[in-house]
C-alpha positions as CSV (number, residue, x, y, z in Angstrom):
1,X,6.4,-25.3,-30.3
2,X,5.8,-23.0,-27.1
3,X,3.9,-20.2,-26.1
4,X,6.1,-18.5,-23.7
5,X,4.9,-15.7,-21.0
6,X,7.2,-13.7,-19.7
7,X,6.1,-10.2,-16.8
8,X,9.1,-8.3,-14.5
9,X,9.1,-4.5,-13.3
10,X,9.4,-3.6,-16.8
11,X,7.6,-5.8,-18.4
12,X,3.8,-5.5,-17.8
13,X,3.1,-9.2,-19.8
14,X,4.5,-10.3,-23.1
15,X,3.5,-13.4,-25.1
16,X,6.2,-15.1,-27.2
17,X,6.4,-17.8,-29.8
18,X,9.0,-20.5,-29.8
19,X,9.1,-22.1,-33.3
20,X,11.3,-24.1,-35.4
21,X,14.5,-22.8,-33.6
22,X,13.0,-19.2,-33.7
23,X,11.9,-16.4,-30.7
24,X,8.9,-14.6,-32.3
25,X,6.9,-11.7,-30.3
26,X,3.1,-12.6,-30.2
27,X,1.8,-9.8,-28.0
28,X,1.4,-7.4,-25.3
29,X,-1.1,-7.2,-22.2
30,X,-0.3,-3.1,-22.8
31,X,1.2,-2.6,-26.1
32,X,1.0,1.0,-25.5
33,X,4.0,0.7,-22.7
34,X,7.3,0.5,-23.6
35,X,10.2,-0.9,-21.4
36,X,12.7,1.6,-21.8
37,X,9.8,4.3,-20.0
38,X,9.2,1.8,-17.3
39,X,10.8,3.0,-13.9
40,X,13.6,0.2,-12.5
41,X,12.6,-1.3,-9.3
42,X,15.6,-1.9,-6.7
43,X,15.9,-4.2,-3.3
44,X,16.7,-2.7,-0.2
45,X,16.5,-3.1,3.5
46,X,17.0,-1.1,6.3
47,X,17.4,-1.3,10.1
48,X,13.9,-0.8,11.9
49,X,14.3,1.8,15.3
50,X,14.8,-2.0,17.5
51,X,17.3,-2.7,15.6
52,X,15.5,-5.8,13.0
53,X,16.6,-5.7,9.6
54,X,13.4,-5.0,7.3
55,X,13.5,-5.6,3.1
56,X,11.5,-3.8,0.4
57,X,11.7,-2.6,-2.9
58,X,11.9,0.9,-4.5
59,X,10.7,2.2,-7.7
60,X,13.0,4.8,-9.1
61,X,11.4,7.6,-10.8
62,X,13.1,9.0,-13.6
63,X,14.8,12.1,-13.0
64,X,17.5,13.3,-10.2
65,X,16.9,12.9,-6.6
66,X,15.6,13.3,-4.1
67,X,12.3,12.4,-5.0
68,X,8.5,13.3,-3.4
69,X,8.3,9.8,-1.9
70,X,5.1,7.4,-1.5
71,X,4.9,4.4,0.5
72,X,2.8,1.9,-0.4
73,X,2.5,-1.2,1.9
74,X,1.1,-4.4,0.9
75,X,-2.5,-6.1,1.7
76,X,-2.9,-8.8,4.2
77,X,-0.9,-8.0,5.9
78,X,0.7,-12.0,6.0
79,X,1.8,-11.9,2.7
80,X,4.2,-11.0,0.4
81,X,5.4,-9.4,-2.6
82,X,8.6,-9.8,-5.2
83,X,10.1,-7.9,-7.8
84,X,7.6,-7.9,-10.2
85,X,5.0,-6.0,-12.4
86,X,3.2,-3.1,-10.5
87,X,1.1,-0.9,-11.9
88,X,0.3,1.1,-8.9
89,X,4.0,1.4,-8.5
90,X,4.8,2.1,-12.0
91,X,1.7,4.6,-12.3
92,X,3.1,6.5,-9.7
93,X,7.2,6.4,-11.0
94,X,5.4,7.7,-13.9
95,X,4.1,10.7,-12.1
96,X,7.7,11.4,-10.3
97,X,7.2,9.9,-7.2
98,X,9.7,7.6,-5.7
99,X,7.3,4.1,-4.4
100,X,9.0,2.3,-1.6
101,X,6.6,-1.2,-0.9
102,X,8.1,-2.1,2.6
103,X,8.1,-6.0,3.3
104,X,7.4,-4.9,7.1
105,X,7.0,-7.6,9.7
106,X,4.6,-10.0,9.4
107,X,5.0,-10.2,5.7
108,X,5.9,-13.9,4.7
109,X,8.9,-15.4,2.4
110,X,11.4,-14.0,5.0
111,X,11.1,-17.0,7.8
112,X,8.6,-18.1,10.8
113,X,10.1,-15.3,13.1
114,X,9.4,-12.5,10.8
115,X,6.3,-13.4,10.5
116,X,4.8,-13.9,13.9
117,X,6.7,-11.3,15.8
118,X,3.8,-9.1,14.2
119,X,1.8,-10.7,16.5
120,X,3.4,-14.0,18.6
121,X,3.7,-11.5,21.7
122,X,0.2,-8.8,21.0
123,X,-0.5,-7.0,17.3
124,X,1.8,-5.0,16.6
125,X,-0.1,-3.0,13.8
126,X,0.1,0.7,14.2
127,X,3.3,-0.4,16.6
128,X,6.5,-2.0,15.0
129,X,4.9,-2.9,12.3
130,X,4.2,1.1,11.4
131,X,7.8,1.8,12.5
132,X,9.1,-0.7,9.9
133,X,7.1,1.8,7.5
134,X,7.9,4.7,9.0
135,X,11.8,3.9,9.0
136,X,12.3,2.9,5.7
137,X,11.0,6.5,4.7
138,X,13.3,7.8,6.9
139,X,16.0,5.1,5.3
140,X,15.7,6.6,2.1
141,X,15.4,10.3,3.3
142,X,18.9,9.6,5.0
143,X,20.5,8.1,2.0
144,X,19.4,11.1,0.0
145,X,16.9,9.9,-2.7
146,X,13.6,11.5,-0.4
147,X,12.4,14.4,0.5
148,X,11.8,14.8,3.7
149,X,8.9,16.9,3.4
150,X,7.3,15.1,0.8
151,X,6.6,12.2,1.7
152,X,3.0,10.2,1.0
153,X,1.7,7.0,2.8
154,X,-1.1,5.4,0.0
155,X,-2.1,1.6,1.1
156,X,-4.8,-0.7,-0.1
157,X,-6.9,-3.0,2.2
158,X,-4.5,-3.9,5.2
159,X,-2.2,-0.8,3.7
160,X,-5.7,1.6,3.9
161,X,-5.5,0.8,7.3
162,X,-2.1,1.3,7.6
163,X,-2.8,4.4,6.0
164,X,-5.1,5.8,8.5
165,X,-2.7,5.0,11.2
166,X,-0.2,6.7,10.0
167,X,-2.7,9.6,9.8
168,X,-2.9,10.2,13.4
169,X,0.6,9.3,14.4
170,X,3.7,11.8,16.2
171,X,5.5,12.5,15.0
172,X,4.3,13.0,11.6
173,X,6.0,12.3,8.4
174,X,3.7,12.4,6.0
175,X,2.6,15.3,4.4
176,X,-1.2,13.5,3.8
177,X,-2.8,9.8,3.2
178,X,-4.7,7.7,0.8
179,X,-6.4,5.1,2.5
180,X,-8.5,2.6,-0.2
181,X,-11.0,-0.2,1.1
182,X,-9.7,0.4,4.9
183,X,-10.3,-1.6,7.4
184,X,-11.4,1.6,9.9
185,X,-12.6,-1.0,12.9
186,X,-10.7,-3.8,13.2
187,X,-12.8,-5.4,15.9
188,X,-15.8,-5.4,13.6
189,X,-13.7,-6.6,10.7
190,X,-12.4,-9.7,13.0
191,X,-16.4,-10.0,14.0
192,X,-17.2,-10.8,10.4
193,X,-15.3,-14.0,10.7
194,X,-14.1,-14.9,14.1
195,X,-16.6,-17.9,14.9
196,X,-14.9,-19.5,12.0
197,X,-11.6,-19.9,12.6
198,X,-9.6,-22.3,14.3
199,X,-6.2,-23.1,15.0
200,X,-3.6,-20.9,13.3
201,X,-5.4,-18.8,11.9
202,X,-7.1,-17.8,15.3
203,X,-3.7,-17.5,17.0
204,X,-2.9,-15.1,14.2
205,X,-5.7,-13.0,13.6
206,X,-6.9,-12.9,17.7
207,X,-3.5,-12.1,18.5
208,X,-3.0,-9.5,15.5
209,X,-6.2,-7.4,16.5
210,X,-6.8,-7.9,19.8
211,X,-4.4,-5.1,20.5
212,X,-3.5,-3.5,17.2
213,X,-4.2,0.2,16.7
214,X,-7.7,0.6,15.6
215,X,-8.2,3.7,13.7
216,X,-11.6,3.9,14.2
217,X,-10.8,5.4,17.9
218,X,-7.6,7.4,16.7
219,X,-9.7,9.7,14.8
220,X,-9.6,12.7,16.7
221,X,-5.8,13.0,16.6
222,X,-5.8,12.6,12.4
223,X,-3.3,15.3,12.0
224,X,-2.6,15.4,7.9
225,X,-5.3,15.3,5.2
226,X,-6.9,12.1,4.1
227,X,-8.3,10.8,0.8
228,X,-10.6,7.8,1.4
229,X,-11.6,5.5,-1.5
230,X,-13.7,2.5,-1.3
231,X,-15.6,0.3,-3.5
232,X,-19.6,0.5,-3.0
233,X,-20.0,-3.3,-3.4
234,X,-16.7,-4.0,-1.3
235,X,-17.5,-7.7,0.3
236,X,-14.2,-8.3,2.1
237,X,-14.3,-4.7,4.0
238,X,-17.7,-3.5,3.3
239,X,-18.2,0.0,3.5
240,X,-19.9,0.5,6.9
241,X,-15.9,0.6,7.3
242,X,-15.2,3.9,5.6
243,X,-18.6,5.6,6.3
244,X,-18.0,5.0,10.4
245,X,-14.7,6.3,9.7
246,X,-16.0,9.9,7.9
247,X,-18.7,10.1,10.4
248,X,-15.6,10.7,12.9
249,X,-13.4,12.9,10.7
250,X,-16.6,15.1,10.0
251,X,-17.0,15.0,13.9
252,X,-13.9,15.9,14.8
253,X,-13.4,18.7,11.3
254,X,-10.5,16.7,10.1
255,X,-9.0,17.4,6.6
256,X,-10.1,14.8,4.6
257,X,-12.2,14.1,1.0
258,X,-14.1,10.7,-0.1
259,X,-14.1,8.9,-3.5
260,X,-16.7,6.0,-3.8
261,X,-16.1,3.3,-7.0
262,X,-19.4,2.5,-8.0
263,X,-20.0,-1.3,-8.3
264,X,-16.2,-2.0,-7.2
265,X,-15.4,-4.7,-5.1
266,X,-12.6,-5.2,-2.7
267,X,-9.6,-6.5,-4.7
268,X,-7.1,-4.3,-6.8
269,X,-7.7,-7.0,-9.6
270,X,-11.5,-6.7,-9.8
271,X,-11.5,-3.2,-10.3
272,X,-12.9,-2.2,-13.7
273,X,-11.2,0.4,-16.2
274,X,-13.2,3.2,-14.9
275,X,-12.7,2.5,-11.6
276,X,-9.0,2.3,-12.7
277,X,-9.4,5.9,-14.0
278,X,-11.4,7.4,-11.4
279,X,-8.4,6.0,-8.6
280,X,-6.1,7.2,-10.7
281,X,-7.0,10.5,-11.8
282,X,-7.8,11.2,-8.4
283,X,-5.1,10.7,-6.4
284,X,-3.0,12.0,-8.8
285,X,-4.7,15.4,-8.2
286,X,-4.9,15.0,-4.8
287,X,-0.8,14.2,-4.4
288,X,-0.4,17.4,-6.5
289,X,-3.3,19.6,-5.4
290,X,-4.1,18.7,-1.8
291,X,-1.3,16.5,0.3
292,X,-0.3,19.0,2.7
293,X,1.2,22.9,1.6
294,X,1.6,22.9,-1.9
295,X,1.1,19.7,-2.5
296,X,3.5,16.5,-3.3
């Protein structure tokens, strides 16, 4: 007798039961979904503007292309993802928009080079790393599936920051941003922890962030709207992050609106169902009501 658990990109977790030479369905994390509305995700890579070969994975909305487009980079950023379950992605494919999740540099699974040339010879975040971003858009607007004046950058943690980046960068291809649980400074977020690390890790993250782009002094040239949402007990990137951060797009009258999760921490997985909703139903209005002339 087994219990067997099986999760893909169209399969948000389903329990089975293997008994007496028979395959039974036990269950559902979300019964409610069925595979056959689920978007397909797709691998794909694409030549970065130096000429490195970058991976990722698109979620294809149902529908004819080309598609309003939304990038959504990873956390960490030295990590990884697969083809998997995604809600965020899925949430979105629902909606009609295209997800591309870039693997950009520095993301691991893809060898030791990959990874430290985002930051073995100075960060690179906001640099190559954002190109890597930027060109797979670009990638997918060439190939015909996006539209090149709808595109969306929405990022999480490491991807909030990428987020704001790519809010003040030029040329422009987004039409706006979503930037959740930022990291706006990224000299006070290595402050938080720098007297304990050692080794590696210091290599990586001094190196990373010494000379990244910090949005926190990019501010002024923010040239597309921005949605900020953070989490008001956030304990990984607490929120002196995003309140430095409105303080200079209220200073400089930059486009831009704030959502705070009451009692959310930092992690996508600790958010509770109506923090869930509130991310969701706001963003989806702001895609269609407020990223850029007529919306997304």
């Amino acid at each position: 007798t087994l219990v067997v658990y099986n999760y893909g990109p169209k399969d948000p977790g389903t329990y089975y039961l293997v008994k007496d030479g028979a395959l039974k369905t036990v269950g559902s994390k979300q019964p409610l979904l069925k595979s056959e509305d689920l978007a397909e995700v797709k691998y794909t890579s694409w030549k970065a503007r130096d000429g490195r070969e970058i991976f990722g994975y698109v979620t294809m909305p149902k529908g004819e292309a080309p598609f309003p487009l939304i990038v959504l980079p990873h956390g960490g950023p030295f990590v990884s993802e697969t083809v998997s379950w995604d809600e965020w992605g899925q949430m979105l494919a629902n909606n009609g928009y295209m997800v591309l999740q870039p693997q950009y540099r520095g993301s691991t699974n893809y060898g030791l080079d990959y990874y430290k040339s985002a930051f073995i010879d100075g960060g690179q975040g906001g640099f190559k790393m954002q190109d890597d971003k930027d060109d797979g858009a670009l990638h997918l607007i060439e190939e015909g599936l996006a539209d090149k004046d709808r595109v969306a950058l929405f990022g999480w943690s490491y991807g909030g920051y990428a987020a704001l980046v790519a809010a003040s960068r030029t040329p422009q291809i987004h039409q706006c941003v979503i930037a959740g649980a930022a990291v706006s400074d990224t000299l006070m977020q290595v402050g938080y922890y720098s007297n304990r690390m050692r080794g590696a890790s210091e290599i990586e993250q001094i190196n990373m962030w010494r000379d990244s782009v910090n949005p926190i002094d990019e501010a002024e040239k923010v040239n597309v709207p921005v949605l900020l949402i953070h989490g008001s007990v956030d304990q990984r990137v607490p929120p002196a992050h995003v309140r430095k951060y409105l303080d200079k797009l209220e200073k400089y009258n930059k486009p831009h609106e704030y959502v705070e999760l009451d009692g959310a921490d930092h992690f996508s997985n600790t958010l509770f169902y109506e923090h869930q909703i509130a991310l969701y139903e706001t963003m989806i209005d702001y895609l269609k009501s407020d990223c850029g002339p007529g919306g997304l």
